[in-house]
N, C-alpha and C positions, 0 to 999 in steps of 0.2 A: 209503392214508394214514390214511384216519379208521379204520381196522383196528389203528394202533398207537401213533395219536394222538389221537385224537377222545376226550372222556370219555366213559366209560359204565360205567353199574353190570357190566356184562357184564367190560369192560378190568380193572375195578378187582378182581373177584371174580379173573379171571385172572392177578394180582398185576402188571399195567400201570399200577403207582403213578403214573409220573409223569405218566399224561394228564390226572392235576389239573393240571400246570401249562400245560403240552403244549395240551391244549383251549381253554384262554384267549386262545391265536396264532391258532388255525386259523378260519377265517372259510367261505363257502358264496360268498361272491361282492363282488366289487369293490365293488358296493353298502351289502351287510351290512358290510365294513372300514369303508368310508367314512364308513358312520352310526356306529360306534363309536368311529371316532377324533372324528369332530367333539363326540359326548359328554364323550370322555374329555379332549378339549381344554380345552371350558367346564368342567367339574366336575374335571379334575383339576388345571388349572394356577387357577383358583379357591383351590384347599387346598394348593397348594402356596406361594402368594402367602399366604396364611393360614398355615398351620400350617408343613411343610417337607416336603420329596422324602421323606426317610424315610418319616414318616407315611402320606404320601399312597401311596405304592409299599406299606407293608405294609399298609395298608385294602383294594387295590387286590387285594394277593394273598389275603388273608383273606377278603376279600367271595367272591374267583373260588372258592375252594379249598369254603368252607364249603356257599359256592351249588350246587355239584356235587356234594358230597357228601349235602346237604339233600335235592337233588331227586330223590335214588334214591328216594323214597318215593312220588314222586307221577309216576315215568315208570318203563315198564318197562326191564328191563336191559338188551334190546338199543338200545333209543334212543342213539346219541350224542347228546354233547351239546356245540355249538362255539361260541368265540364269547366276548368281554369283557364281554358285553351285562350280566350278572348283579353281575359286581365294578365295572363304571362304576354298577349303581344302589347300590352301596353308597356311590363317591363322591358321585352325587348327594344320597342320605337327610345324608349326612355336612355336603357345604358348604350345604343349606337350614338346617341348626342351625349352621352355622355362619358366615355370609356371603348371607343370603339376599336382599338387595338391590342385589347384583353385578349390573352391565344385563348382558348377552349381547346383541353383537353380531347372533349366530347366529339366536338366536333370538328377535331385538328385544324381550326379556321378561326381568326379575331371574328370576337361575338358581332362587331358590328357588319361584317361581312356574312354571318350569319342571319342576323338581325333583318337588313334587304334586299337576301335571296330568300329567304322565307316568304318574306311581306309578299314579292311581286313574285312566287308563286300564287300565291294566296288572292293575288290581283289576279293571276292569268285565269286562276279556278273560277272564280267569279263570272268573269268576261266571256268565258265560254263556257260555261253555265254546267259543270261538275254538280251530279247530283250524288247523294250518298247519306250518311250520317253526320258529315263535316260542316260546320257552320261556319263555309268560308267569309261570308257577308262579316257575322258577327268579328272574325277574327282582324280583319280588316278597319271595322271598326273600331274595334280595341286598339291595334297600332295608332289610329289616327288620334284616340284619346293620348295616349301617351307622346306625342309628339309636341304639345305647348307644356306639358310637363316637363321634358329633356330640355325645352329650351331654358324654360327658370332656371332648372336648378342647375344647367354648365355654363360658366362664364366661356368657354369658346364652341360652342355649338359649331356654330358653322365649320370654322375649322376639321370638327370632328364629323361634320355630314361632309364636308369635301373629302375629307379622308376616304368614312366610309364606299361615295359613289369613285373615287381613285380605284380601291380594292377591286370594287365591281367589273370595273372597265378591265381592269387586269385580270382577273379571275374569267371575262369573259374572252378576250382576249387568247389566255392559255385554254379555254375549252375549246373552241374557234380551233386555234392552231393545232390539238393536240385530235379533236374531230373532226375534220373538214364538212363531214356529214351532219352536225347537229343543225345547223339551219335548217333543211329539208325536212328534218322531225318535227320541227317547230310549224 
């Protein structure tokens, strides 16, 4: 299956176009679905309650499509690569500029507060180079597609990225205070 569905620079060189879209279904495990749909829940019916389905579906496919094709750069060819994880973060970059003080149930936290503690985990994974099944490159990626999208379509962007990085400072702030110890983990 991931031979003729999975992306990978390999697929794509062997003219296996459509496992740009193809890749974005296929998951590794009940788990990894799981945690993708419950994202794509909070951050895509967010933008869909904001902006509309079209939108929300072509960011969706744009974030996947772009993110796959980005990350040839920084995985080898035979890597597949599976999974929504990359175009749900384009959703999330997207409703932080644009709805960033939506609560989430899910994750008792405004999605935008959720939105870039995610990202800049996803930076630190990177930067200190986490290896594993996670395509933190790619996800990363994805956010940054998403982010000149959130700017079109919210007439106060900014507003709502001050918001969001306010939260941050606060929510770091109450971890700070509430662990004296997390610096030293860090």
């Amino acid at each position: 299956m991931l031979q003729h569905l999975a992306f990978s620079g390999e697929n794509i060189r062997n003219g296996k176009i459509w496992t740009l879209v193809t890749g974005l279904f296929i998951h590794g495990s009940l788990l990894h679905l799981f945690g993708n749909m419950m994202f794509l829940y909070v951050f895509g019916n967010t933008l869909e309650n904001e902006l509309d389905s079209n939108k929300t579906v072509s960011a969706f496919f744009l974030g996947g499509v772009l993110s796959f094709l980005l990350s040839t750069f920084f995985y080898a060819p035979e890597i597949p690569l599976i999974g929504a994880s990359a175009a749900i973060f384009t959703l999330a970059a997207i409703a932080m500029l644009v709805k960033p003080l939506k609560f989430s149930f899910f994750f008792l936290m405004p999605i935008g507060l959720v939105a870039i503690i995610y990202f800049i985990y996803n930076i630190a994974a990177v930067y200190y180079g986490y290896q594993g099944n996670i395509a933190y490159v790619s996800h990363v990626i994805g956010f940054t597609i998403g982010i000149p999208l959130g700017i079109v379509w919210s007439r106060k962007w900014i507003k709502n990225l001050l918001i969001t990085l306010t939260m941050l400072f606060i929510y770091l702030l109450i971890v700070l205070l509430l662990f004296p110890a997390f610096p030293r983990l860090l």
